[in-house]
N, C-alpha and C positions, 0 to 999 in steps of 0.2 A: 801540811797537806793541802789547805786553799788556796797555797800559792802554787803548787805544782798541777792542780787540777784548773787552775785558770792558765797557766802558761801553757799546757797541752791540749785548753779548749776542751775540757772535758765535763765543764760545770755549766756548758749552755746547752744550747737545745740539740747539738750534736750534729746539723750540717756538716760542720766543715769534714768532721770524721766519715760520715755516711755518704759523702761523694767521694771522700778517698778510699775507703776500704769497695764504692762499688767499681772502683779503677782497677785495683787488683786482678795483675793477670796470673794465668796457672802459673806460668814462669815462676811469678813470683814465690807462690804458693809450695812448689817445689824448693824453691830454696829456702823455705821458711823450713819446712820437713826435711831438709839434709840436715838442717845444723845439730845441735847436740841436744838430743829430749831432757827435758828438763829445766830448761835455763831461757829466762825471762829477757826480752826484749819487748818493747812497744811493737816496734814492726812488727816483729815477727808473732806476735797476740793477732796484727790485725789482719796480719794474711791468713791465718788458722783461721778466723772468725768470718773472712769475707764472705760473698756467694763463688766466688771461686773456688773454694772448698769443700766446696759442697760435693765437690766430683770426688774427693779425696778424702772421704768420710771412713773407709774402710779401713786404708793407710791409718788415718791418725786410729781408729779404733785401737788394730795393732799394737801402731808404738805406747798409748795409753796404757794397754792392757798390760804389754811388758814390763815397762816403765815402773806402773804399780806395783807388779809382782814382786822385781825387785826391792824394792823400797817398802814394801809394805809385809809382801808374802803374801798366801792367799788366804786374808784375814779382814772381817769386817766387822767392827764393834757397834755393840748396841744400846740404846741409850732409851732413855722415856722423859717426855714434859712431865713437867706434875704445874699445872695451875694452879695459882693459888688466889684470883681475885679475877673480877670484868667489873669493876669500878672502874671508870676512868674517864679524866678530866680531858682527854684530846677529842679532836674532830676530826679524823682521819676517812677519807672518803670510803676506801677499800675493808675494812674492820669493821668487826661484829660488834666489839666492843665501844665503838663510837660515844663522845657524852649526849650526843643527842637521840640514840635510840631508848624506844621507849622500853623496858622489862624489868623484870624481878631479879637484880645483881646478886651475886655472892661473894660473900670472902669467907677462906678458911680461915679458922682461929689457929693459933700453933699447932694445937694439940689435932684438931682436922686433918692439918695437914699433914704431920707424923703418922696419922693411921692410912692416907692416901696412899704417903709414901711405902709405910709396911708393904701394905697392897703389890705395889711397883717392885718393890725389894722382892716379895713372895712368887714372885715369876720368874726371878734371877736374875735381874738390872741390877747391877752395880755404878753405873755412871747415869745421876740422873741430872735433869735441867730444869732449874725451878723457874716458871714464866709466870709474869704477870703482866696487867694494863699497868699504867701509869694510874696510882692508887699512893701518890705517898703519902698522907694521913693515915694509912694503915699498914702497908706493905715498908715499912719503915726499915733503917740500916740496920737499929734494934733487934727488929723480927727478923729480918734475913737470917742477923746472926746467932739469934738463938734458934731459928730452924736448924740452924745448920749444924750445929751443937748435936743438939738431936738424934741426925743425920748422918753423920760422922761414922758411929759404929756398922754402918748399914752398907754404905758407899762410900766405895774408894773415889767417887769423882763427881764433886758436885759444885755445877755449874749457875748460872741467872741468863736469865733475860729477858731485863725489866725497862723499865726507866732509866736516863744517863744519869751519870751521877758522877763525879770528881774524883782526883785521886785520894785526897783523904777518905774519903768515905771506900772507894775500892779497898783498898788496905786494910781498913777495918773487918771487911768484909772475909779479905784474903787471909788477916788473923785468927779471923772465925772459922777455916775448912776450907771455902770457897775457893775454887781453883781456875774458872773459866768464866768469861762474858762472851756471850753472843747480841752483837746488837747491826742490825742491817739499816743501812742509809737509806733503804726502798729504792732512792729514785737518785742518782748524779746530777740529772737537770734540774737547777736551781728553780726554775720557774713551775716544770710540772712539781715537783715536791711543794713549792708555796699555792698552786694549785688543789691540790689532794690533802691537806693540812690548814683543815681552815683556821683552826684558832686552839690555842693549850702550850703548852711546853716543849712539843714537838716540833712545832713549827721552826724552829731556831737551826738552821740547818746548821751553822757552821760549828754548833754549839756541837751538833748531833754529830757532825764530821770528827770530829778532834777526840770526842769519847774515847773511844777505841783507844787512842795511845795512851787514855787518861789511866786507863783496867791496866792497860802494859806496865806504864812506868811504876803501880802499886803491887808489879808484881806479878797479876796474876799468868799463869801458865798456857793456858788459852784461850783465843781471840777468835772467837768465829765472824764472819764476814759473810755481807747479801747485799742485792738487789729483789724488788721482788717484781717480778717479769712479768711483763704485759704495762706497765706504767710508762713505759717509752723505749725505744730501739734496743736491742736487748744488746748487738752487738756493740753500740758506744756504751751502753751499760760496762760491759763483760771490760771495755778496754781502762774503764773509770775504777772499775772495781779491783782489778790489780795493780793498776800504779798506788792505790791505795795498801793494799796488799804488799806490795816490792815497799813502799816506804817504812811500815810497821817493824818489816824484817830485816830492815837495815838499821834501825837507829834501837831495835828491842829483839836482837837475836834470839835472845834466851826462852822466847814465847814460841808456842807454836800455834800459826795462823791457817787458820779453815774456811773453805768457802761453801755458801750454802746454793741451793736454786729454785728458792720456794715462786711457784709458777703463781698467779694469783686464781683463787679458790672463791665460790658461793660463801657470803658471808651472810647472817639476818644485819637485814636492814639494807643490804647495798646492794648496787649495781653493776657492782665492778667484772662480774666473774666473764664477764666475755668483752675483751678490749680489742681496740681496733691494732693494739700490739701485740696481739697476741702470739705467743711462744711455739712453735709445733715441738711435736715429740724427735722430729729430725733435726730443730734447729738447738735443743736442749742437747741432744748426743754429739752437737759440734759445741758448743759452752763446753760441756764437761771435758771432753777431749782433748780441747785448746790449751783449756787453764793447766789441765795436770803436762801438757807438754810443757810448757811453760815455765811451772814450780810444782819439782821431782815432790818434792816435800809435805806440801800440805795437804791438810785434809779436806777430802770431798762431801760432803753430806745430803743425803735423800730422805725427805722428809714421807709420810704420811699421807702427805699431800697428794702425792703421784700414785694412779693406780698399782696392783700387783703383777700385774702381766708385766707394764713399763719396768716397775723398780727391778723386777728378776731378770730382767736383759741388761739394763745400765748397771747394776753390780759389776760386773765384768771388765766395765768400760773405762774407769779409773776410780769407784766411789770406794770409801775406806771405811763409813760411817754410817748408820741408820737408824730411825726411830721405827716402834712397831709398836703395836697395840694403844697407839697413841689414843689419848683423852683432851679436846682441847677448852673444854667446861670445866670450872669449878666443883670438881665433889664427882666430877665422870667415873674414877674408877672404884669409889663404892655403889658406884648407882645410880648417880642424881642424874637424871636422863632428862628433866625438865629447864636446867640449868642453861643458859645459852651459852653456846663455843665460841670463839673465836674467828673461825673458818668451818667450811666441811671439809673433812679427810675425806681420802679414797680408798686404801689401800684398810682394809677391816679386820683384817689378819690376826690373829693373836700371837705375841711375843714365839710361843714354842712354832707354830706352825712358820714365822718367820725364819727362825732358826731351824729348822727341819729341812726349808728351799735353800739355805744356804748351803747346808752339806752336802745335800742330793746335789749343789751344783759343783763343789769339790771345793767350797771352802770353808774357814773355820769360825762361825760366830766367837766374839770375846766380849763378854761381858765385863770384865776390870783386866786392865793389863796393866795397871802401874798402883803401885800404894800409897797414900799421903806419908806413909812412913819414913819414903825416901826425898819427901821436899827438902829443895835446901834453903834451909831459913832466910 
C-alpha cells in the first residue's frame, strides 16, 4: 500500500492532485457519470470529486440512490460504540483523549463493560463496536477476548477499534468472536499526519497504513476505512482513501470493506473543531456519492457525529450503516456523565426514535442480519 500511494502522489501534501482535479472539465465529469455505476477507476473518483461536480450533485444523488437500492434494498443497520477506556499513551492534536490532557480517566473492568453492553443489547443492537484509546496495559488481546466471550450470546457482530495491532494478535481476537476492525488513517498526508501526532505509537504512519491488511489477512470479516475531515483537502483525501480501499479488495476479496466520514467534532482539550479544511455539508454529499459510484459494494457509514436533520437526508444518498444513541465516554450508557468523551456528538436521538425516522422514510432499520453461526472457519 506505500508503494502505491507514493507512486500516485497520494502520501504528500496533495498539489499535484488539487491542480489536476481543479482542471477538470464537465466534459469530463460527464463521462465519469456515463460509465457503469459502481466500478472504481482513479480518474473517474476524481472527476466525481472535482468542483466540476458540483453542478452535478443531483445526477450522482440519483445514480447513488439507485445503485444502493439495488445492492443493498432499502435497508440501514445499526450499530453502537461501547467505550471502554480514555487512557491513552498518544498525542494526537484533534482527540479528547490526548496523553497530555489533564482529567479523571476511566476504564471499564470486564464485568463494567458486560453490563454497558447489556444496556446497548436492551435497546435492540445486535452489532456492536468495542472503541478504545490506545490503553495497552489494560485494554489487552486478553481482555478483548474475554469481552468478547461475554458478548457473543448478545451479538451477532462484534466489532474494535482500538489500537493496531498484528496479525497474530487479530486472529486471536477473530478466535474469540471478533469479526470486524475499524481503524482510519485520519490523514493520507504524511507530513500533516506527523504534524497532528506528536509523539506515542500512532505516530508510525506506515505502521498504521499496513494494519488494515494485517485484521484481513487474520481473517477478520470487516474492514472499516476513514479519513477524518477537516485535517487536509478532503478530496485528495477521498482519492487516497480508495486506492487504499481497491487495494484491500483485491488481494482480501473475502472481507467486506467500508468507509467511514467522520467530519472532525469539539473535542475537551482541543482546537481542532473549526479547520481551515473544513468539510461543508454539500462537499460531504459529493464524498458519499462519489465513493458509492465508484464501489457498488461497500459499506457507507454516518456516524453520530453529524447532526439529525443532516443524517435523515444523507440516508437516502448511498449510506447503508448508522450509529444512534451513541455514548462516546467511558460508563456514558449507565450514567457516568462526568466521564470525558472523546469528541461531542450531534445527533442525541435515541436508538428507537432513530429507527422510527428510518421507516417513516420507507426504510427498514436491521439490527443483525448475519449470525456468527454461519462463519466459515
Amino acid at each position: 500500500m506505500k508503494a502505491i500511494l507514493a507512486e500516485n502522489n497520494l502520501d504528500v501534501s496533495g498539489e499535484f492532485w488539487k491542480e489536476r482535479i481543479e482542471r477538470i472539465t464537465p466534459d469530463e465529469v460527464e463521462r465519469a457519470l456515463s460509465e457503469q455505476p459502481g466500478l472504481y477507476r482513479l480518474e473517474k473518483l476524481a472527476a466525481l470529486v472535482a468542483p466540476a461536480a458540483e453542478d452535478y450533485l443531483e445526477q450522482m444523488a440519483r445514480l447513488s440512490q439507485k445503485l444502493t437500492v439495488r445492492r443493498f434494498g432499502k435497508t440501514i443497520r445499526l450499530y453502537a460504540p461501547l467505550y471502554l477506556s480514555n487512557y491513552c499513551v498518544n498525542c494526537c492534536l484533534y482527540c479528547g483523549f490526548n496523553c497530555e490532557h489533564k482529567f479523571n480517566r476511566v476504564r471499564l473492568s470486564v464485568e463494567q463493560a458486560v453490563a454497558e453492553a447489556g444496556i446497548i443489547a436492551s435497546e435492540g443492537f445486535r452489532d456492536i463496536l468495542l472503541v478504545s484509546s490506545e490503553d495497552r496495559q489494560f485494554i489487552t488481546v486478553k481482555y478483548l477476548a474475554e469481552l468478547a466471550a461475554k458478548l457473543r450470546a448478545k451479538f451477532s457482530s462484534i466489532s474494535i477499534e482500538v489500537y493496531q495491532m498484528d496479525t497474530t494478535q487479530y486472529g486471536e481476537l477473530f478466535k474469540a468472536g471478533i469479526d470486524g476492525v475499524t481503524l482510519y488513517q485520519e490523514t493520507y498526508d504524511r507530513d500533516a499526519y506527523r504534524c497532528c501526532h506528536l509523539h506515542g505509537p500512532k505516530c508510525d504512519y506506515d505502521n498504521r497504513l499496513a494494519t488494515p491488511g494485517y485484521a484481513a489477512a487474520a481473517g477478520m470479516r470487516q474492514i472499516g476505512l476513514g479519513v477524518l475531515l477537516g485535517l487536509k483537502d478532503w478530496r485528495v483525501e477521498t482519492l487516497a482513501l480508495a486506492e487504499h480501499a481497491h487495494s484491500l479488495m483485491k488481494h482480501y476479496w473475502q472481507c467486506h470493506i467500508s468507509f467511514s466520514f467522520p467530519r472532525l467534532r469539539p473535542a475537551f482539550g482541543t482546537s481542532y473543531g473549526e479547520s481551515q479544511y473544513r468539510v461543508t455539508d454539500r462537499n460531504l454529499v459529493q464524498m458519499i456519492t462519489a465513493l458509492r459510484l465508484c464501489f457498488a459494494d461497500a459499506g457507507l457509514v454516518l456516524s453520530t457525529r453529524e447532526p439529525a436533520w443532516l443524517r435523515d437526508k444523507l440516508i437516502k444518498l448511498g449510506v447503508t450503516k448508522m450509529s444512534a444513541g451513541s455514548r462516546t465516554n467511558p460508563g456514558g450508557y449507565s450514567g457516568q456523565t462526568k466521564t470525558v468523551g472523546q469528541f461531542e456528538i450531534d445527533d442525541r436521538r435515541s436508538p428507537s426514535e432513530v429507527s422510527g425516522m428510518l421507516r417513516r422514510q420507507g426504510f427498514e432499520p436491521v439490527w443483525k442480519d448475519w449470525d456468527a453461526a454461519f462463519q466459515i472457519p
